[in-house]
N, CA, C and O of each residue as an XYZ file, in Angstrom:
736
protein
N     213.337    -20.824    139.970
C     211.920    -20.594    139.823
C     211.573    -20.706    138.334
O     212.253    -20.024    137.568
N     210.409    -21.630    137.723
C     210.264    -21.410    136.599
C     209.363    -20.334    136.599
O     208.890    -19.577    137.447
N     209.238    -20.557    134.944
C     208.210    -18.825    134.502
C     207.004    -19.266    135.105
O     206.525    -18.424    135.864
N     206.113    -20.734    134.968
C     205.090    -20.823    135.408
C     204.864    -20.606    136.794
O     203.766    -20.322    137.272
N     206.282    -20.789    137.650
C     206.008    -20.051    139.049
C     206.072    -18.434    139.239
O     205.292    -17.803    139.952
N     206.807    -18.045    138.711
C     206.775    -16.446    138.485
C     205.536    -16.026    138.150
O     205.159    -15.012    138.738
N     204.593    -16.648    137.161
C     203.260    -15.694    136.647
C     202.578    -15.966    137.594
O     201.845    -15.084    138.041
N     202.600    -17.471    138.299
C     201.559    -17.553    139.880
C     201.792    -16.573    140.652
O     200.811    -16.028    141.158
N     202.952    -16.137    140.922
C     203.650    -15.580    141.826
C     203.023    -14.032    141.418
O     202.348    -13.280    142.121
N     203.446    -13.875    140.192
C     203.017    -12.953    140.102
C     201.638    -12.128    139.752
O     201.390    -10.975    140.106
N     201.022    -12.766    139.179
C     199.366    -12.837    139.382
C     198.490    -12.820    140.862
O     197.475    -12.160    141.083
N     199.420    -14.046    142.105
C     198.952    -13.296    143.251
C     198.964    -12.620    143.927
O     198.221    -12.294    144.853
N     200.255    -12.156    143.362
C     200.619    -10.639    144.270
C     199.766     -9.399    143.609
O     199.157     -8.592    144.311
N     199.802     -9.337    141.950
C     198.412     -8.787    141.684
C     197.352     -8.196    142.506
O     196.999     -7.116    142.979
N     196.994     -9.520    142.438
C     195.257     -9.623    143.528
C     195.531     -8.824    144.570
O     194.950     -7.791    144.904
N     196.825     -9.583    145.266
C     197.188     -9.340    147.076
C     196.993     -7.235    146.720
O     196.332     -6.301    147.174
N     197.781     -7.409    145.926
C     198.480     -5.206    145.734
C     197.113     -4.512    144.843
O     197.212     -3.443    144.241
N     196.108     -5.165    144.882
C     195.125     -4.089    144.516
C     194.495     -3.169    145.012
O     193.740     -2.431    144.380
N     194.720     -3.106    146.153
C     194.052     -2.107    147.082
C     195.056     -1.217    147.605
O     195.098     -0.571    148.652
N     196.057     -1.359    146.393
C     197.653     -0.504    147.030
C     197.459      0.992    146.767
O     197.132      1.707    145.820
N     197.909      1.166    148.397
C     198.205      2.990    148.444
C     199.104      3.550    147.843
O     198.996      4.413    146.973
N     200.204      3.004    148.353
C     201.790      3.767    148.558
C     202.548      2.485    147.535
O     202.389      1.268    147.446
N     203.332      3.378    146.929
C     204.425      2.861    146.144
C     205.852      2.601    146.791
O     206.872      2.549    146.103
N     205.843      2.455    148.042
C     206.659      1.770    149.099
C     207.274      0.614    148.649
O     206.355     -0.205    148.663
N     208.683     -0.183    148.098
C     208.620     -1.317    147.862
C     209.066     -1.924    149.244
O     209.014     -3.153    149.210
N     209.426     -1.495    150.264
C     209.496     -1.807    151.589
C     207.564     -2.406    152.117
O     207.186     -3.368    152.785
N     207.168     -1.829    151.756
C     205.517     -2.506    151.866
C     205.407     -3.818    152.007
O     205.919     -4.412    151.058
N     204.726     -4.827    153.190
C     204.490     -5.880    152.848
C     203.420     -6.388    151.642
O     203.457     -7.487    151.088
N     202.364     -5.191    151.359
C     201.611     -5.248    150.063
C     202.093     -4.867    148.699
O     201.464     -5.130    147.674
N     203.245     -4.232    148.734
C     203.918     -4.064    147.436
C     205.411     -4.631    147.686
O     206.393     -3.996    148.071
N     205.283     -6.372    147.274
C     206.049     -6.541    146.628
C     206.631     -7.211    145.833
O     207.014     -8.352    146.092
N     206.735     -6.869    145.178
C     206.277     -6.973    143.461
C     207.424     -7.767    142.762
O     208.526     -7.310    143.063
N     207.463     -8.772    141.958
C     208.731     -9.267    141.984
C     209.795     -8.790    141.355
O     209.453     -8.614    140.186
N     211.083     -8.436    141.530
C     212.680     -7.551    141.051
C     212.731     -8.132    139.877
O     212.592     -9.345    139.721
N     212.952     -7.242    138.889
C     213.966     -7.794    137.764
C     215.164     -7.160    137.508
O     215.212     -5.938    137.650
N     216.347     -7.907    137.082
C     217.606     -7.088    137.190
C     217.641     -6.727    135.747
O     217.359     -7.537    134.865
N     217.960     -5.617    135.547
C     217.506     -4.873    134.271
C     218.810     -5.045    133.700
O     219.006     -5.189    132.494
N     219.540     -5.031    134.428
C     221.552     -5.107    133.839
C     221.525     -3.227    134.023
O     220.702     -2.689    134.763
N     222.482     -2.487    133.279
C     222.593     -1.506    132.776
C     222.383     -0.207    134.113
O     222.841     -0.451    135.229
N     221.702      1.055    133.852
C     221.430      1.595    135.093
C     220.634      1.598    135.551
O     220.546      2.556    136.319
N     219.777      0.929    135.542
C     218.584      1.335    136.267
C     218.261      0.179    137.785
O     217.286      0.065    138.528
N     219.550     -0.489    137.735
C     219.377     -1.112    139.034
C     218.481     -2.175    138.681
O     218.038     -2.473    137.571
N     218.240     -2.825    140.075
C     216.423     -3.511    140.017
C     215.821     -2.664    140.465
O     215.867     -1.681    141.205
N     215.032     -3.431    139.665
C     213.684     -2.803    139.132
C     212.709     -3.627    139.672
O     212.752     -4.811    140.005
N     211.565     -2.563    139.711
C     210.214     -3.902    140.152
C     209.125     -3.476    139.029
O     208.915     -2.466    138.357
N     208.634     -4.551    139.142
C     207.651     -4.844    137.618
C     206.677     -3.717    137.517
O     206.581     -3.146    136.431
N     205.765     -3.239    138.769
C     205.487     -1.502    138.334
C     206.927     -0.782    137.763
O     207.182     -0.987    136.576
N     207.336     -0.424    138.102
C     208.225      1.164    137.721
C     208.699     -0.138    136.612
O     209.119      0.752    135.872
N     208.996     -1.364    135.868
C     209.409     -1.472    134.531
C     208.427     -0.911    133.337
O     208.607     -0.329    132.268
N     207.090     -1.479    134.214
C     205.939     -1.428    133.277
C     205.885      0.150    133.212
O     205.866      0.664    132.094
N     205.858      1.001    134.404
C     205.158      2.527    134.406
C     206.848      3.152    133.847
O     207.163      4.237    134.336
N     207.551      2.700    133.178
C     208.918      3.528    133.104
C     209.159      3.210    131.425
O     208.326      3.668    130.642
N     210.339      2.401    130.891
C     210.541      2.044    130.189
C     209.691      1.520    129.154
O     209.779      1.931    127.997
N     208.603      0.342    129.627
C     207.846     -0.609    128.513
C     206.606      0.651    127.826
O     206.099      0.636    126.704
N     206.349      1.831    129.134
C     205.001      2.367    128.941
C     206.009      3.511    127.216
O     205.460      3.923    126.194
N     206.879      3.586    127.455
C     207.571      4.400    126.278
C     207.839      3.764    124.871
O     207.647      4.191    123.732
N     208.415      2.442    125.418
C     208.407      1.596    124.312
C     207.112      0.944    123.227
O     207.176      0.622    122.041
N     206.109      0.923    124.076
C     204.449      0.985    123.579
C     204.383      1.934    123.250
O     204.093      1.754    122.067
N     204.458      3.476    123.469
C     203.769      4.833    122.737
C     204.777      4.754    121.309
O     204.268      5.218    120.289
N     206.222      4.169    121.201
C     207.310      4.081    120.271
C     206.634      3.505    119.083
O     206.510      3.976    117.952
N     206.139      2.151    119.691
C     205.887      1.215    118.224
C     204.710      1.612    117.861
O     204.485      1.219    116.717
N     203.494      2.458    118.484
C     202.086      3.093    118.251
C     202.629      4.142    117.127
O     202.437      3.954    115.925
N     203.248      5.137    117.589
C     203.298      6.279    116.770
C     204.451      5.585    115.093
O     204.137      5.835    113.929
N     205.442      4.923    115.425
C     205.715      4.372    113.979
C     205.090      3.463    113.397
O     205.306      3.469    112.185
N     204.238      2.491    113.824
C     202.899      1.996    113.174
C     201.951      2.958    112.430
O     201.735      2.910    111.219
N     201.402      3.853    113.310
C     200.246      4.939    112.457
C     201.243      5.904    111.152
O     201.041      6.211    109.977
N     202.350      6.126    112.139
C     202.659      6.725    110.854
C     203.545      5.885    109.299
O     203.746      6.365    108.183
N     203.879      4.593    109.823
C     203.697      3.810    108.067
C     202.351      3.751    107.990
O     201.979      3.935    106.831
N     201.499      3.575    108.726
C     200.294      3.390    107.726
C     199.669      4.294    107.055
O     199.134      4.137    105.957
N     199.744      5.849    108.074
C     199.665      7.164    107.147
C     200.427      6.877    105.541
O     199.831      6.725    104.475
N     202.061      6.862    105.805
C     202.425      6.820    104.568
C     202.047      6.286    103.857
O     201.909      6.816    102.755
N     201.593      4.707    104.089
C     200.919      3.797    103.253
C     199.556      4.212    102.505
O     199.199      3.803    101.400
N     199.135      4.762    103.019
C     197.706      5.529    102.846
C     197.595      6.312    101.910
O     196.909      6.118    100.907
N     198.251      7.261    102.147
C     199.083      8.642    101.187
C     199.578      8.329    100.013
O     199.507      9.204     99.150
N     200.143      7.148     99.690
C     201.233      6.592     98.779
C     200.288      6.257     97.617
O     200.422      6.696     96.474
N     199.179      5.313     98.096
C     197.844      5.100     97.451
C     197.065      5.739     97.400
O     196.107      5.132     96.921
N     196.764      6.993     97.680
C     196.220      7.586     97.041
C     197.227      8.768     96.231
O     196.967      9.050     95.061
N     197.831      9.112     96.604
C     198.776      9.601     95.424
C     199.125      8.920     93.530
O     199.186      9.419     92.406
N     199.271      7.549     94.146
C     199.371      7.024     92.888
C     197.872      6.593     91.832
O     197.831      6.190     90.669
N     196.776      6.880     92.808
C     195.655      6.895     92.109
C     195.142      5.621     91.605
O     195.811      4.598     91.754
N     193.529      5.599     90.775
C     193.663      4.062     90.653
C     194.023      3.744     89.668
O     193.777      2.563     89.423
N     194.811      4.569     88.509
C     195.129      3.684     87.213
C     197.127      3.413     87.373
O     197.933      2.710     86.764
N     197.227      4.419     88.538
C     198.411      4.612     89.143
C     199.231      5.598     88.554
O     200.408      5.761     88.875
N     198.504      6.406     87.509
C     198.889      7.874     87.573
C     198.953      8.348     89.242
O     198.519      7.870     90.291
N     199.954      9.878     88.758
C     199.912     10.594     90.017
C     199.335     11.802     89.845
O     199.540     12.616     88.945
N     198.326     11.891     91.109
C     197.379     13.118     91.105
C     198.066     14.077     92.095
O     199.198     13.970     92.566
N     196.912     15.282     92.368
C     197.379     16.553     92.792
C     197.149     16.542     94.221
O     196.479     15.595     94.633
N     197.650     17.582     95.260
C     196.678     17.783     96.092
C     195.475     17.658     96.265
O     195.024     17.100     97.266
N     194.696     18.180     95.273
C     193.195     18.621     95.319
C     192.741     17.048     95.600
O     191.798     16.843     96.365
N     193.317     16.131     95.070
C     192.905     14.597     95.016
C     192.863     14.392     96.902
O     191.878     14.051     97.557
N     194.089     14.684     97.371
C     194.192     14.475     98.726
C     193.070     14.489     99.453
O     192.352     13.653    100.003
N     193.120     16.389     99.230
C     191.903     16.722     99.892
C     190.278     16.051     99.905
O     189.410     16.030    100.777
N     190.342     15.452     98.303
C     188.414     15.068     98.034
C     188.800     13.829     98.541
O     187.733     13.592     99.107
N     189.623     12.659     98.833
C     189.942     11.413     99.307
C     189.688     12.124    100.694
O     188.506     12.009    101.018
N     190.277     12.668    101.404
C     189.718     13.017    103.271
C     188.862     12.960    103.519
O     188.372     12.254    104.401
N     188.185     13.960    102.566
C     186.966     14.776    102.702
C     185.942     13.760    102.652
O     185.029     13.834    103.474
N     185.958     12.802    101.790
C     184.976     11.773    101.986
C     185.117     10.749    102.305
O     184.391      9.798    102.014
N     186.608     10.730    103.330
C     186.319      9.696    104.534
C     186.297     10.429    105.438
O     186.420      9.677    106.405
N     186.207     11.622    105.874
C     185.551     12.125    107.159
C     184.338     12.552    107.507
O     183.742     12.578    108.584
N     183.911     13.074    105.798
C     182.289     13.980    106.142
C     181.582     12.832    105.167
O     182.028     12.191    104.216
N     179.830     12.862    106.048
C     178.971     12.049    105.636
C     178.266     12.034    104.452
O     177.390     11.270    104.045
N     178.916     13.236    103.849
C     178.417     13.631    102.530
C     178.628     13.149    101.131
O     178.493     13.890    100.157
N     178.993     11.778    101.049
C     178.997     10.764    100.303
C     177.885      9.648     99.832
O     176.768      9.774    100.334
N     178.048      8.815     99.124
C     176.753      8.168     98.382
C     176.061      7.020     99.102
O     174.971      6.491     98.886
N     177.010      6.777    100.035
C     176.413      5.559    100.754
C     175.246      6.026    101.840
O     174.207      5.530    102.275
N     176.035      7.327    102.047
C     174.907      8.447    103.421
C     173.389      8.944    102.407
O     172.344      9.202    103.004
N     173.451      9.008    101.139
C     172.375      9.222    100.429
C     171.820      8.082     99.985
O     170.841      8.678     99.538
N     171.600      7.004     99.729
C     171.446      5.967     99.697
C     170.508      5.418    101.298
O     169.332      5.149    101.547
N     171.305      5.441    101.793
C     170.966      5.351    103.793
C     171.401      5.852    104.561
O     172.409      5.442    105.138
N     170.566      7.319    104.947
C     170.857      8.465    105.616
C     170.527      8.445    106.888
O     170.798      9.382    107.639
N     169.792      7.175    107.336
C     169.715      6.769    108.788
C     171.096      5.807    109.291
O     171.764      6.282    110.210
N     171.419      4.801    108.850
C     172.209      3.702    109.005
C     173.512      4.241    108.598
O     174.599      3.713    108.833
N     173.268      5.553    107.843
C     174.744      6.337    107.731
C     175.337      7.291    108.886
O     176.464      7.520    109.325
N     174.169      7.691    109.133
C     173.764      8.518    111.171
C     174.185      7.750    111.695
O     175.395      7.889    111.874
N     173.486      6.357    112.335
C     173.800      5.868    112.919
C     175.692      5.205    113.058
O     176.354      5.060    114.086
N     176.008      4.992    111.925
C     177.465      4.370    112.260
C     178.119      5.790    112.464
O     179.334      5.843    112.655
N     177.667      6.483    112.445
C     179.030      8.160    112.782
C     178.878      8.220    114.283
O     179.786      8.399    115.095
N     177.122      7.980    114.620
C     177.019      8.198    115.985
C     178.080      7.397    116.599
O     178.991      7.872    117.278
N     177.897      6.014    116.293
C     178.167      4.708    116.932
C     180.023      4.857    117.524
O     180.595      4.566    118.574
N     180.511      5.523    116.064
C     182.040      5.409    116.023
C     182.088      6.934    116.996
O     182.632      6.751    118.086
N     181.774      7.871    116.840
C     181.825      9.340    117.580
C     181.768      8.302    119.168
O     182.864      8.048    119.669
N     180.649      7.823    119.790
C     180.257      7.356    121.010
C     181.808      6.441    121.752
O     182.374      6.626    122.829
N     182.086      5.519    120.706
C     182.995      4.377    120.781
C     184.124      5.036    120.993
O     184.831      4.609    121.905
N     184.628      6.329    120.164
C     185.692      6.931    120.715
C     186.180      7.969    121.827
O     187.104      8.134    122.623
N     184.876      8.626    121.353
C     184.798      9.682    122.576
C     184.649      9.332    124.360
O     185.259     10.081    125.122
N     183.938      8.340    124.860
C     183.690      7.322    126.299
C     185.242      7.293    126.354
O     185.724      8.231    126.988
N     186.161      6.371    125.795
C     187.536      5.709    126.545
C     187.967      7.115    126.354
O     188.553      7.314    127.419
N     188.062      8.349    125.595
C     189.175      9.398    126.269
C     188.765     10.349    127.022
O     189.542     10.971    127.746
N     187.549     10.582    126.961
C     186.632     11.811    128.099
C     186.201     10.831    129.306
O     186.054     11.621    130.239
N     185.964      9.741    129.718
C     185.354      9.115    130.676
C     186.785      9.998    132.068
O     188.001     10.161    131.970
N     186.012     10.260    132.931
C     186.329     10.137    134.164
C     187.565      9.371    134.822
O     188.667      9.723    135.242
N     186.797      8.020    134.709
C     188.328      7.561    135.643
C     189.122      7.167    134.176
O     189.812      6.171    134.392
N     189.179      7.369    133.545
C     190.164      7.012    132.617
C     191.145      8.499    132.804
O     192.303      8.449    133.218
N     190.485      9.728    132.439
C     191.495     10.763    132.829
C     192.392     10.996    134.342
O     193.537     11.417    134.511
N     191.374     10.541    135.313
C     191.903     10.219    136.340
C     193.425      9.163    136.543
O     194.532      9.363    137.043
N     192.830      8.112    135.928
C     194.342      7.344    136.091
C     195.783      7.973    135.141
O     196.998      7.859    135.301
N     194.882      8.699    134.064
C     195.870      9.289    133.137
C     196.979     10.348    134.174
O     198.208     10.414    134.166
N     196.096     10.994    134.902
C     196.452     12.107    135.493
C     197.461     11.830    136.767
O     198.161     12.679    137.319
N     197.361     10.415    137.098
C     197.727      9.691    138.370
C     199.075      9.027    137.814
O     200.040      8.721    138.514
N     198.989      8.897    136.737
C     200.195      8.219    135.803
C     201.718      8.988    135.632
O     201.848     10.116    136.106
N     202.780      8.373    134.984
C     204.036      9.157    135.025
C     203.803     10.341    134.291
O     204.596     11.271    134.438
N     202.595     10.487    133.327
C     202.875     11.204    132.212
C     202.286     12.561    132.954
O     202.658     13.701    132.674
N     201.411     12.263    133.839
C     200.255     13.306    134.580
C     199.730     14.351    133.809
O     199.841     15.574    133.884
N     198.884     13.285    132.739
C     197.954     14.560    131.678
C     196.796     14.358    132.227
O     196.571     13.404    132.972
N     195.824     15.374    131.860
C     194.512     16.366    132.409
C     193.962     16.917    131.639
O     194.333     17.866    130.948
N     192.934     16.340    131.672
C     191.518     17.046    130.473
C     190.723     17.027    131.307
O     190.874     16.381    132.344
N     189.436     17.910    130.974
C     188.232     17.609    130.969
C     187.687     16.501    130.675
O     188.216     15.743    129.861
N     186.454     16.196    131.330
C     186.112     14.807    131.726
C     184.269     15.212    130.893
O     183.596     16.198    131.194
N     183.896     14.224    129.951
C     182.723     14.063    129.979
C     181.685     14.054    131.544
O     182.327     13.525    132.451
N     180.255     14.526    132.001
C     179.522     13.872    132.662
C     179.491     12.569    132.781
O     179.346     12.017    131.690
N     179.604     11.571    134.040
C     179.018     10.725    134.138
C     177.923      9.682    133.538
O     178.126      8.524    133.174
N     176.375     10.619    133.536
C     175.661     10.440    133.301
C     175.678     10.571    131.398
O     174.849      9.908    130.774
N     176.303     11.129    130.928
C     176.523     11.493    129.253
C     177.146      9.826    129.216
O     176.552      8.794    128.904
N     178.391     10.006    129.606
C     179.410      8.629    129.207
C     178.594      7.210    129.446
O     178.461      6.270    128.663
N     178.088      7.374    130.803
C     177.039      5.899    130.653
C     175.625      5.863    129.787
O     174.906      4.864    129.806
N     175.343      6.886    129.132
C     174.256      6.991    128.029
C     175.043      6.639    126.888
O     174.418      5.902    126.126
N     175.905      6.845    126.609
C     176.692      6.989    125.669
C     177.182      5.530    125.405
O     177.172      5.022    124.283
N     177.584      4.942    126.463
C     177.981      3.314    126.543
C     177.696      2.270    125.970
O     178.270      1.377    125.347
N     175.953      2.743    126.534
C     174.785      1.721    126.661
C     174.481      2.474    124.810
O     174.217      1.715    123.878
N     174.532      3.168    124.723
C     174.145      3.665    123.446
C     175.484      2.611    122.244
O     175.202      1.690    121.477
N     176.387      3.010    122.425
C     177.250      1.945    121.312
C     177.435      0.426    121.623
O     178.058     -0.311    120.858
N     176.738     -0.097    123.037
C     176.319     -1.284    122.644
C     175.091     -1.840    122.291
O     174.911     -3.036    122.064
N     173.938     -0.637    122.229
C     172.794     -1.193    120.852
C     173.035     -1.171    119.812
O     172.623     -2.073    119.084
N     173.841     -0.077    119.287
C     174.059      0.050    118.545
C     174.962     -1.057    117.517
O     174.774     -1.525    116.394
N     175.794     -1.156    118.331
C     176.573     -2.587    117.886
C     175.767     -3.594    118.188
O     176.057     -4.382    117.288
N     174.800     -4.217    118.952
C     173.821     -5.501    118.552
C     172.785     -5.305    117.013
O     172.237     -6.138    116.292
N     172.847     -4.020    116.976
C     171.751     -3.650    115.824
C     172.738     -3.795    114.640
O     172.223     -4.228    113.609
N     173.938     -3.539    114.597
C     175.129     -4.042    113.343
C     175.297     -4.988    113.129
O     175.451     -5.347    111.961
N     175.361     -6.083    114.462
C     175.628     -7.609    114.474
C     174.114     -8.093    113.758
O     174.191     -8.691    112.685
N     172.985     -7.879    114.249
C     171.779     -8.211    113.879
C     171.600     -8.267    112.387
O     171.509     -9.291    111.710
N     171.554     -6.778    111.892
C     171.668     -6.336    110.826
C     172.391     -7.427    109.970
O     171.793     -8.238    109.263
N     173.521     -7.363    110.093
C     174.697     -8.378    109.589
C     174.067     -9.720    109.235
O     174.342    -10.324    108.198
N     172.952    -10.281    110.427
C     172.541    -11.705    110.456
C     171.759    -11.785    109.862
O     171.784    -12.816    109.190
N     170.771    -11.042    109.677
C     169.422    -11.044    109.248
C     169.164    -10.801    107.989
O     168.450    -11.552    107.325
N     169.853     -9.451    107.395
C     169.946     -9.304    106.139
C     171.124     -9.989    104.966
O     172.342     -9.868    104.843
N     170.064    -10.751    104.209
C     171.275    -12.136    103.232
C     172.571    -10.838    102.441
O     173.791    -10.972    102.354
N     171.722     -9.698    101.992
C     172.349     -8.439    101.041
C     173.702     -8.118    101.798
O     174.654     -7.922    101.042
N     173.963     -8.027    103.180
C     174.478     -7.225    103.891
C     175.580     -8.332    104.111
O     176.741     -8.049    103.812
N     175.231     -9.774    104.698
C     176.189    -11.118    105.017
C     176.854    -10.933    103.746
O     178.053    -10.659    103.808
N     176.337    -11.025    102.647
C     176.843    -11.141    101.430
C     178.160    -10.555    101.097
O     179.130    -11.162    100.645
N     178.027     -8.736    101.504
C     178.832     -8.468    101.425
C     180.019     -7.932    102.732
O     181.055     -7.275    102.640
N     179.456     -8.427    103.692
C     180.555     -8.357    104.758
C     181.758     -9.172    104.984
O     181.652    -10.396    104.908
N     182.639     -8.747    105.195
C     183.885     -9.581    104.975
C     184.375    -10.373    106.099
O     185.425    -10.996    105.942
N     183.635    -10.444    107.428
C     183.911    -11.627    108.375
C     183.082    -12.928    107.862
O     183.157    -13.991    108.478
């Protein structure tokens, strides 16, 4: 079988197993194609590789990614910009004014400075409070459980960071000051 028959293969079984109940691999709707893993885990079928092993190996390279880039982060501002090395206190006023709005660009434009906190607050908060997202979380190997935003909040909220983002893109187009200095 080549690979290009395997991804057919396996793309229609996809489709076919979307309406799958039971994790039966005896199922005529689940079944999913074997891979022989070598080692112990037997064959395997492409759920339990994906929901077992790969889903660990993704949280692996996430958390040592963020954290070189923490270090990376840290490193530069430690060494400062003449590349002296500063104190704590430096740490802290570098956070502090990338987290709180209380910086010069928010005084300058204290609407368009609102607006992008809203925009990013909206953009993050929907994918981890939404509903069926905790739901599948909860349905998953890991079976975590939060509280769930309203419905009605998360789809206000939606529709809210995609005006918001046409009004950035717009913004972006319209104003020569702003193209000028945007870096796409």
């Amino acid at each position: 079988m080549t690979k290009w028959e395997f991804l057919l293969d396996f793309f229609h079984l996809v489709v076919q197993n979307n309406e799958r109940k039971s994790l039966d691999t005896n199922h005529p709707r689940n079944n999913f194609p074997r891979l022989d893993t070598g080692g112990g885990y037997g064959n395997l079928d492409f759920y339990s590789f994906v929901n077992g092993p790969l889903i660990w190996i993704a949280f692996l390279v996430f958390a040592v990614g963020l954290l070189t880039r923490l270090a990376f982060f840290f490193s530069a501002i430690a060494r400062g910009p003449g590349g002296e090395k500063l104190g704590w206190g430096h740490y802290l006023i570098i956070v502090g004014r990338s987290f709180l709005p209380f910086h010069r660009a928010a005084l300058k434009t204290p609407v368009y400075a609102g607006l992008r906190y809203v925009f990013h607050l909206c953009l993050f908060a929907v994918p981890i409070w939404l509903s069926g997202h905790i739901v599948l979380w909860s349905e998953s190997r890991l079976e975590w459980d939060w509280s769930a935003l309203p419905d009605a909040w998360a789809d206000g909220m939606t529709v809210l960071v995609v005006v918001l983002a046409l009004f950035f893109l717009m913004r972006r187009v319209v104003f020569p000051s702003v193209r000028s200095s945007s870096t796409v």
